[in-house]
N, C-alpha and C positions, 0 to 999 in steps of 0.2 A: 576456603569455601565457607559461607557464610552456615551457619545452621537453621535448620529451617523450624520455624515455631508457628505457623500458621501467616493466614494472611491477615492483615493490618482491615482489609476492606470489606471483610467477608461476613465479618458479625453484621453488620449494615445491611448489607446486599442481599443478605439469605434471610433477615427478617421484614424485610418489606420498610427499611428504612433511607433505602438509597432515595436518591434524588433525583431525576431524571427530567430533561425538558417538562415532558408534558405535567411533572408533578410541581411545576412553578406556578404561581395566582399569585396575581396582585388585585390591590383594589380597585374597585369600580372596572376590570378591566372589560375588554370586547374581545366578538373573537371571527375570525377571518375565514373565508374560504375562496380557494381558489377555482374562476374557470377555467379548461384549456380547452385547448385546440383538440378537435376530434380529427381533424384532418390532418394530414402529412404535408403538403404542400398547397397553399390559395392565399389567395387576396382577400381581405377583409373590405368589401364593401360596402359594409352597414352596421353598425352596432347601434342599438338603441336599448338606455337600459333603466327609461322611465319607470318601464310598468316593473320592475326590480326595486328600486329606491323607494316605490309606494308600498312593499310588504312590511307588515310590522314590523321593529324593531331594527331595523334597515337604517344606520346611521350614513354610509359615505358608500361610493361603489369607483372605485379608482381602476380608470384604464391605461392603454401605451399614450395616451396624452397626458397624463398626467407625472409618468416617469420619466418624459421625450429629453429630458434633462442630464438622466443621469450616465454615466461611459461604459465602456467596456475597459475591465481590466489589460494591465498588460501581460503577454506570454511571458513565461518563466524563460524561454530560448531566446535567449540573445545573441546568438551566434547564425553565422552566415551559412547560406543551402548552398546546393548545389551551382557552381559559377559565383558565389559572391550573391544570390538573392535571398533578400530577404524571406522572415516567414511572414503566410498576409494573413491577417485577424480579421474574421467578419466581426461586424458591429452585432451585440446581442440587448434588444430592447429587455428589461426590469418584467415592462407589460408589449406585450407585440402590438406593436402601430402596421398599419398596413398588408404586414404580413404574417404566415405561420408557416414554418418549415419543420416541426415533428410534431406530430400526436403526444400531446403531454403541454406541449408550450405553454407558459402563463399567458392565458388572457386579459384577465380583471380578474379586481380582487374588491370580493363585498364582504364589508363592516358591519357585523350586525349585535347586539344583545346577548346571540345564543350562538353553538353552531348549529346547529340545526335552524334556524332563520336566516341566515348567512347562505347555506346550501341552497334553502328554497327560494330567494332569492334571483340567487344564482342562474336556478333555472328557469328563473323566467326573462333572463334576459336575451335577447333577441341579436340573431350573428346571423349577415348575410354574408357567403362565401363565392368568391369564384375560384373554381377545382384549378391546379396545375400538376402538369406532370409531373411525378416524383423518382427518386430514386433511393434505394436504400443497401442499393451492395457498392463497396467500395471500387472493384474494380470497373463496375460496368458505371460508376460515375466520372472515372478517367477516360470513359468514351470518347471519341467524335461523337457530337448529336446526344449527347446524356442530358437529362435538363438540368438545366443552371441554378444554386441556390442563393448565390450573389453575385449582382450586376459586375461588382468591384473585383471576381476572383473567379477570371473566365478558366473553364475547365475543372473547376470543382477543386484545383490543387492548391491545398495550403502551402504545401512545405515540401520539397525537394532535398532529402539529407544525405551526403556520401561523408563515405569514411574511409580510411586505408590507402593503398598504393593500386591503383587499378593498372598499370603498367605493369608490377610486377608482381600482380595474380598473376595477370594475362599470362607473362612468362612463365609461370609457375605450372598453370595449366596445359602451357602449349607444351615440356618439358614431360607432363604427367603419363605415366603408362595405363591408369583409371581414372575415370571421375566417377561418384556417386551421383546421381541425381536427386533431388526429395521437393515434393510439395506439399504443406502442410495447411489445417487452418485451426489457428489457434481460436475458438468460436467469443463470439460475445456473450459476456455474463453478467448478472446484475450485482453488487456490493451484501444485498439483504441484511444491515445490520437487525439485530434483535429490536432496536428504537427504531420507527418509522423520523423522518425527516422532521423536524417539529424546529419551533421559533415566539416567541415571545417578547415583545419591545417594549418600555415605557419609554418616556419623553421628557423630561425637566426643562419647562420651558424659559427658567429664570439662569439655568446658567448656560441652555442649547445643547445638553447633553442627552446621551442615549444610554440605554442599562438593553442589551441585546443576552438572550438568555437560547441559550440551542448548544447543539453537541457540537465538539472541534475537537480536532485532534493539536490541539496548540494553538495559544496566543496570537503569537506572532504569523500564522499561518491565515488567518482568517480575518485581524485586520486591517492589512495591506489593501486588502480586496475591496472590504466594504468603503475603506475612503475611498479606492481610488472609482469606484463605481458610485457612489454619493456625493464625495468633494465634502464629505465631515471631515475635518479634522481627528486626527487619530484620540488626541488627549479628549476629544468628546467624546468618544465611544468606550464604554466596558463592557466586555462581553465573560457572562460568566457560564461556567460547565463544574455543574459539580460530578455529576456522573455522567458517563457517556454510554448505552448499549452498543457498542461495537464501532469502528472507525473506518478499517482496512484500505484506505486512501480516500474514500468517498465524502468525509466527513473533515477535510481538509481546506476548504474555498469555501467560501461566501456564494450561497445557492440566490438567484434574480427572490423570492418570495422575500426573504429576512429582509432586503435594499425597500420592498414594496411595505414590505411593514412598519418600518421605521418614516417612511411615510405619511401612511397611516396615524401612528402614534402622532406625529407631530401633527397632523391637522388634525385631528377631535380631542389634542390635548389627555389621550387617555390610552392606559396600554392596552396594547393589543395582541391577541394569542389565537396561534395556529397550528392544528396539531394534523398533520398529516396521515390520508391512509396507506393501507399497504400498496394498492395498486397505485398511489400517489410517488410511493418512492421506486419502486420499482417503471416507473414512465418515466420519471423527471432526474433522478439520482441518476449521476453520472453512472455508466456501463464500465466494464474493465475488459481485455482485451480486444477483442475483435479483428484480428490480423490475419491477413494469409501472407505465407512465409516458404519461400524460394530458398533452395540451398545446394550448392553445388561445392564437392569437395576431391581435391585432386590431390593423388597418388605413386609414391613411385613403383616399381616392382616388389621391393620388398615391405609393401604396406606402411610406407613412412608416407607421413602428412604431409604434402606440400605448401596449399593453397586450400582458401575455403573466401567463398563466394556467395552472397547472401541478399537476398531483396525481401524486402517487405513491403505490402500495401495496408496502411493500415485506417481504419476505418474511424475518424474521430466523430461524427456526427455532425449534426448542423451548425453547430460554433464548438469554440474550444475550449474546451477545458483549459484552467492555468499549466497544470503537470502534465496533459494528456501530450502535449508535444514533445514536450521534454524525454520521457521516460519511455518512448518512443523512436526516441534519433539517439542521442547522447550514450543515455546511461547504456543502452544494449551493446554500442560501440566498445565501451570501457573494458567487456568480458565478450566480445564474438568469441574470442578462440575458445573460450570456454577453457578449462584445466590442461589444453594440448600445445605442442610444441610445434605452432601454424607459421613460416616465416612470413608468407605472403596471406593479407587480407585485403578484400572492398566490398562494402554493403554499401547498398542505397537502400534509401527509406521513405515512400511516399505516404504522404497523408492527405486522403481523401476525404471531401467535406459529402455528407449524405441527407436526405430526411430522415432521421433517427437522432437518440439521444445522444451527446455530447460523451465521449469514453474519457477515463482520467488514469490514474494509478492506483489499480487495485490491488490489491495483497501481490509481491512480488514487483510490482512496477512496471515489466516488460523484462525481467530477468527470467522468469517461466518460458517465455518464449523463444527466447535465445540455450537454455540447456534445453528443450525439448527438439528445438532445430538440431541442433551438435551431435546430440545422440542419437537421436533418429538416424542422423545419418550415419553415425557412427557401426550402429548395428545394421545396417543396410549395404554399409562397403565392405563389411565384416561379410557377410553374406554374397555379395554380389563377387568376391574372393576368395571363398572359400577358407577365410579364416578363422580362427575363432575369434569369437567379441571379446574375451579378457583380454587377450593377447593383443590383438591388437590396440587395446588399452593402453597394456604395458609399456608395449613400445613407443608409444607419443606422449605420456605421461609428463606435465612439467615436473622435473625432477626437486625432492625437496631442496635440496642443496642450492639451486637455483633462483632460490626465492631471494631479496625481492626478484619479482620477475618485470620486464618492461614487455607490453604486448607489442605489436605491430604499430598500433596509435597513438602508443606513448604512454596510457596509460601502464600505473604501479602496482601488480597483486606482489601487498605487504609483507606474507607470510604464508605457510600451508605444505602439506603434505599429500595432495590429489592418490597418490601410488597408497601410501600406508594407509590411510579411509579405506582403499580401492579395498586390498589385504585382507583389512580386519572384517571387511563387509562380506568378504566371500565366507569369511570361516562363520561369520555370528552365523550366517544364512544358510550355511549346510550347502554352498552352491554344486560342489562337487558330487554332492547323493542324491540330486535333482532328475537323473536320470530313473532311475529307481523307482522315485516319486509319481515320474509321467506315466511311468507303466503300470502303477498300479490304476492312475488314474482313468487311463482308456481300458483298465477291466472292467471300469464302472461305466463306459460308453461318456467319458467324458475329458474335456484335454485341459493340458495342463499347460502355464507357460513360465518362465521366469526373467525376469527382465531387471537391466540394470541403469543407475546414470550417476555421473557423477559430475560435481557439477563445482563453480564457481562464483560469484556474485559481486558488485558493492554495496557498500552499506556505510550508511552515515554521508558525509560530504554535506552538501548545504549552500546557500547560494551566499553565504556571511564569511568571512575571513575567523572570525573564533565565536566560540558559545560562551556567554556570560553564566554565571551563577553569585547567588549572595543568600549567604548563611546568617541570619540575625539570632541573638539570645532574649531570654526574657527575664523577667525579677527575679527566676525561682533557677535559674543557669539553663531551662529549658532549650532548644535550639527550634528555629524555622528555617528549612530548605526553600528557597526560591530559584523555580527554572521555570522556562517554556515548557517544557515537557506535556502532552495532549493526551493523560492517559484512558484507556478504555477496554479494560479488564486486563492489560498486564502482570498490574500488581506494583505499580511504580510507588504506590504508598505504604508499601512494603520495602522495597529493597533498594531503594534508595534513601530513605534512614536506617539502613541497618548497613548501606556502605560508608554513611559517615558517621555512624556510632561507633562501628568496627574503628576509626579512623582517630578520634575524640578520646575515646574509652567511653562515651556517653550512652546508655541503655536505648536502646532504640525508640523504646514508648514513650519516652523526652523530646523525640524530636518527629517534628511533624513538617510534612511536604504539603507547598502551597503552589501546584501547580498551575501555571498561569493565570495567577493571581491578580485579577485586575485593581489590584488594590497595592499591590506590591512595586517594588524598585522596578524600573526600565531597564532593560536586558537586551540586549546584543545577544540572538539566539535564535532557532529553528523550534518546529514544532515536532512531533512523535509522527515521522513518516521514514521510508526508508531503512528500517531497522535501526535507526538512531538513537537511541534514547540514552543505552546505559553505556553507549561510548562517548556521546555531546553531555548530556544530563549528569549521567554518573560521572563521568572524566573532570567537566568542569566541577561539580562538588566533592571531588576528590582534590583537587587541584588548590580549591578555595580551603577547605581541612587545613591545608597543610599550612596556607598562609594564617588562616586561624592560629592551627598549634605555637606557629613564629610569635604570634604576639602575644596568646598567654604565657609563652615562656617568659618573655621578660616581667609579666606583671608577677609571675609564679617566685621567679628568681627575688624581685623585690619585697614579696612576702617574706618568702627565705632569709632574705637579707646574706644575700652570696651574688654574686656577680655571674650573668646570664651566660657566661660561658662555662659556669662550675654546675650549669645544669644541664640536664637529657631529658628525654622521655619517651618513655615506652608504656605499651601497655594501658592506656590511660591514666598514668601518673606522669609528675615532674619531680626528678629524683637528683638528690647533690649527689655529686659523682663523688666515689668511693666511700658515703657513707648510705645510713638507711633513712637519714631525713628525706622527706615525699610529700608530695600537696597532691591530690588527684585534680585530675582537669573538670570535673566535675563542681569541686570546690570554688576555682579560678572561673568558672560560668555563673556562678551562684553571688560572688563576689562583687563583679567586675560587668557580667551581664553586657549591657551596650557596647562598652569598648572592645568589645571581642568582635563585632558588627562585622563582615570582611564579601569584599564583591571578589570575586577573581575569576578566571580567565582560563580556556588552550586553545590552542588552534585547531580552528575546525578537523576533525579528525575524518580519514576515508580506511576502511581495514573490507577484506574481501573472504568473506567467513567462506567455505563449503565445507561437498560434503559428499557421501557413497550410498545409494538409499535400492536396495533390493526387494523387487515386490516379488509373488508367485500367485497365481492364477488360478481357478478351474473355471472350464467352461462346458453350462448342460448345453450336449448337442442338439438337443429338445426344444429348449426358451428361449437359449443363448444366454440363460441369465449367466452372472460373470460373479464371483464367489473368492471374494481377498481373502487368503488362506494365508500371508502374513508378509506381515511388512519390517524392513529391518534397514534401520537409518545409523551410519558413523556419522556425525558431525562434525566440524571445526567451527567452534564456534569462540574460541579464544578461552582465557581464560573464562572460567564459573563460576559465578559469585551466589546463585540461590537455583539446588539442581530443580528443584520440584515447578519454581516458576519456568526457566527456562525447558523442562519438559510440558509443560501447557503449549510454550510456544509453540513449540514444535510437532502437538499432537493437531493443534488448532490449523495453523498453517498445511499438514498435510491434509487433513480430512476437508481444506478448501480445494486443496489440489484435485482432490479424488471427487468432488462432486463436482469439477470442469469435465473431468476425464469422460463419469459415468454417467451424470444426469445432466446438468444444469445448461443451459443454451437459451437467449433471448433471440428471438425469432421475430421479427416482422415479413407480413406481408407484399411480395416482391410486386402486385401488381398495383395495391394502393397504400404501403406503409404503414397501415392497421399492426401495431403491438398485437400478437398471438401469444404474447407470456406474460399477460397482467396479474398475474395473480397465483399463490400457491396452487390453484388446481393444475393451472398449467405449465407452471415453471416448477421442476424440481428441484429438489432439495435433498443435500445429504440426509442420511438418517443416520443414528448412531451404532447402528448394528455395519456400517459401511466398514469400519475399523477396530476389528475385534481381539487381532494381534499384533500388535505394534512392540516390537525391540528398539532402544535409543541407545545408543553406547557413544562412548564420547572418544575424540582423538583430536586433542585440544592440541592448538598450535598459539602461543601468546600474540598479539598482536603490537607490534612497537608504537603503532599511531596515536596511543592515549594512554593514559594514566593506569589505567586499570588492567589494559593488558585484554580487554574484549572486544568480542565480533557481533558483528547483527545475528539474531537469531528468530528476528519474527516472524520472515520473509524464505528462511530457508525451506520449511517442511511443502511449500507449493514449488517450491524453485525446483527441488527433488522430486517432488510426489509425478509432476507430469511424465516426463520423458520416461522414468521408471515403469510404472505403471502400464505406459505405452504400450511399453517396449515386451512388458511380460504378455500382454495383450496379443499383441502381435504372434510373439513364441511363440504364444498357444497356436493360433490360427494359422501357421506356413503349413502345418502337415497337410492342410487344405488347398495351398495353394495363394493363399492370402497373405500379400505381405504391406498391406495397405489399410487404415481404416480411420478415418476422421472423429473427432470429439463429435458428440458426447456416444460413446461407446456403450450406448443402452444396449438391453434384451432386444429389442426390437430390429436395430440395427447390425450388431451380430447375427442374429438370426436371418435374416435377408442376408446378410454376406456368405455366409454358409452355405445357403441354399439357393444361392445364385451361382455359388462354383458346381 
């Protein structure tokens, strides 16, 4: 384990020196404001936006005619639905021509001097609309008679996805002496990074290049999109990110504004800056789950898992996200059974087109809602049994020794130990003296509950066969890291040169990370999604070290004047074997500098971290308010290379999970699609007193898939936090009668449950 000395980014960050979209300016530049759509669903048949272009300062005001050119990207799914059909893509206009189907939609976008002339502008441009029928819950747009939101994609279905052996569920079920039932809804929530959505373009008219400045969680991730949505040319576009306030999947694709701006810049010949507000990213920013989720789990007599049965409707919005399909059919498939030993699986997966915002992959991907389905049920058949919930843990438990494991679909979990987490999670937790606990707590006229989950994931994978990296030197032996890598408080420019310092012998403050570097070598790579980073990122620069060290050896050796086999190296030296003659590799960087230059290579790696996460409860029978009395997380998260950053991950990640559980819920209006969660007053937000006792213990299992020997760990603490949390939730509430309760598990909605039984 690497030693921890601070972070690399933090003297910056904590003085007011980072750099962030909105603190880019260039000269002479303009600055942008977008209109949208106030309506959910209608026909635009009038705009007129004279009396707009005569406000002062009012240079260009660009409508859906003016972008009627550019495409819709392609889905990240390439693979076939259910029968062999395809997924259908609605076309999404840059600026909406004729139509608008969410509240939020870009209409036009006015150029002006200020923003604040831009705005007022704005509104004086004149929209006539004809109303259509809307719809915005998923299932009731799989209706007969649900209104249509494209001609081209009658019944609202994008995408049709099954998985598994549905013949031998069937049999598995028909076999079964129980089945559980469960229906859940995993609610929609919004990304809310700390950076509202913002974008910045200039235009170099002499070589037809673009310099695009916005938050990304990765190079490679954002510009696929904009060519294929523009038809630039990649080598025209650089897009730089020096800081990012937050990413958690939202911050991954090329958002329609950036494609209108780059517009923009190219006709006034001048750049142009957009700095978005809060209720701007919260409308327009892709949404993250939004599911309801079907589960059916079948039994023999003595509590062995046979069969587990699985539907989702999931609700992507009026077009599609690049990931939101994906991370929705696919990746959930990879871990249904979740940490148990299921022979028989079949999920189907609908995705429903709505008026509402477009959903993608948000912190967890669609892995939160696959451990929150598993274990739901899991404590529910435990119950509806009369068994206990550990127990029958126990006994379905994929055993370590079993690892790799192959699930029903074929997919690999690498490595892990689901039972030992399980173990160690009971003991950190006190789970046994819980009894105790509850009794003191209904002295106080309040309940208590305790809940558990435990869980699986993947993490890493990628749509590329291997992640590139290339390590260059400079006059003074200094080193530069280059990857894709999209950091956005990690800490990647921290402990990703202090893995190949560790590696070099080179002091870490020598070596500096130039992530997705639009300046730098072309790379064969992924961006910072998925929990990837320090197994793509770190594994390929670990990988590239090593072919470095190859070649200083022999420059080392030739200094020596000994032949390259009479040399080793350890430690940061090159040392002649059986004497004390030594060159450090320090020197041979300092020397030799360029020739050390080295690109290299692994293969895309996939490893499946989990983990055992115990919450406990109170609940005042009074408010209903709900009182996390402490949370206790075993991880696998593979080897650990920097504990302090990887406990961020994990605090961060849970405290998202816990504000799905408690608060957080985007709500439109079911009878005209009117957004009711525009804004902090109305959409909650964690607060920091949510998690006041948080234990991490680690129960590391190495990972074979990569170099380093790690697992994803960004994506785990929400993969955990839901079902856990739930499920103590729950506890508390059976003495009542209640063994049911939907997100977001406010005071307000406990309290009606209570006092509805």
């Amino acid at each position: 384990m690497i030693e921890f000395k601070g972070r690399r980014e933090d003297d910056r960050l904590l003085t007011g020196r980072g750099r962030f979209t909105a603190d880019w300016n260039l000269p002479e530049q303009l600055y942008g404001y977008f209109l949208r759509s106030d309506r959910a669903h209608a026909e635009i048949e009038r705009m007129d936006v004279a009396a707009a272009l005569g406000f002062p300062g009012v240079k260009a005001i660009l409508t859906g005619q003016d972008t009627a050119e550019f495409k819709t990207p392609p889905p990240m799914v390439r693979y076939p639905g259910k029968g062999g059909s395809p997924i259908k893509v609605p076309h999404r206009d840059v600026l909406a021509r004729k139509r608008v189907r969410f509240v939020g939609q870009e209409v036009a976008l006015v150029v002006a001097t200020s923003a604040a002339a831009a705005q007022d502008a704005a509104e004086a441009i004149e929209i006539e609309y004809r109303d259509l029928p809307s719809v915005v819950d998923a299932r009731a747009a799989l209706e007969p008679g649900a209104p249509q939101l494209h001609d081209d994609i009658p019944g609202n279905l994008s995408f049709d996805y099954v998985y598994g052996d549905e013949q031998a569920t069937e049999a598995a079920f028909a076999r079964a002496a129980h089945v559980t039932r469960l229906t859940l809804d995993s609610t929609r929530v919004s990304g809310t990074p700390m950076e509202p959505k913002a974008c910045v373009v200039s235009y170099d008219a002499s070589t037809g290049s673009y310099d695009v400045y916005t938050s990304t969680q990765g190079l490679s991730l954002m510009l696929p999109n904009i060519v294929a949505i523009t038809g630039v040319p990649a080598e025209k576009v650089r897009i730089h990110a020096q800081d990012v306030g937050g990413g958690f999947g939202i911050r991954s694709q090329a958002y329609p504004e950036y494609c209108a701006l780059m517009l923009a810049a190219r006709k006034l010949g001048r750049p142009v800056k957009w700095v978005g507000s809060r209720f701007e990213t919260i409308v327009s920013d892709h949404h993250g789950r939004a599911a309801h989720l079907e589960g059916e789990l079948a039994l023999d007599r003595e509590g062995r898992f046979l069969g587990l049965r699985v539907r989702w409707v999931v609700n992507v919005g009026a077009y599609l996200s690049q990931p939101g399909p994906l991370i929705n059919t696919l990746n959930p498939s990879t871990h249904a059974i979740n940490v148990y030993r299921i022979p028989a699986l079949y999920g189907r997966h609908l995705l429903a087109l709505t008026n509402t915002t477009a959903t993608t992959a948000y912190r967890g991907a669609g892995r939160p809602n696959v451990s929150y389905l598993v274990e739901r049920l899991v404590d529910e058949a435990a119950r509806e049994l009369d068994i206990d919930r550990a127990e029958l843990r126990r006994m379905n438990f994929i055993p370590k020794e079993a690892f790799p494991y192959k699930t029903p679909v074929g997919s690999t979990y690498d490595s892990g130990d689901p039972a030992g987490e399980f173990e160690e999670a009971l003991d950190k937790s006190d789970w046994d003296g819980f009894d105790a606990r509850r009794k003191e707590s209904l002295r106080k006229n309040k309940l208590r509950g305790i809940g558990c989950a435990v869980f699986c994931e993947p993490s890493g994978a990628g749509a590329l066969p291997k992640e590139e990296a290339m390590i260059r030197f400079g006059s003074t032996g200094n080193a530069m890291l280059y990857v894709h890598a999209g950091p956005s408080g990690q800490g990647h420019e921290t402990v990703l040169p202090e893995v190949v310092g560790e590696l070099l012998g080179l002091p870490a403050g020598e070596i500096t990370l130039k992530a997705s570097d639009p300046g730098g070598p072309a790379l064969v790579g992924a961006g910072t999604v998925g929990s990837r980073s320090m197994m793509s990122h770190g594994g390929a620069l670990a990988a590239t070290a090593k072919e470095v060290i190859k070649k200083a050896l022999d420059l080392a050796a030739r200094d020596l004047e000994v032949s390259p086999s009479d040399v080793e190296f350890s430690e940061g030296r090159f040392r002649v074997k059986g004497t004390d003659v030594s060159m450090p590799f320090r020197e041979v960087a300092r020397r030799y500098g360029p020739e050390l230059d080295t690109r290299g290579a692994i293969p895309t790696p996939t490893a499946f971290p989990g983990g055992a996460h115990i919450a406990e409860v109170e609940i005042d029978r009074d408010t209903g308010e709900i009182d996390l009395l402490r949370y206790v997380a075993v991880d696998d998260c593979g080897r650990i290379l920097n504990h302090v950053l990887l406990d961020g991950q994990l605090h961060g990640g849970i405290v998202q999970g816990l504000g799905q559980v408690f608060a957080e819920h985007v709500q439109y209006d079911a009878q005209n699609g009117q957004l009711l969660t525009g804004s902090f007053m109305d959409y909650a937000m964690p607060r920091p007193e949510i998690l006041t006792r948080v234990e991490l213990h680690d129960h590391s299992v190495p990972s074979p898939s990569n170099p380093l020997g790690v697992k994803g760990a960004g994506e785990a603490g929400t993969t955990g936090a839901l079902p856990a949390v739930a499920n103590a939730v729950i506890d508390a509430l059976r003495p009542l009668g209640i063994h049911h309760l939907d997100f977001p598990m406010s005071p307000a909605r406990v309290w009606k449950a209570m006092h509805d039984r």
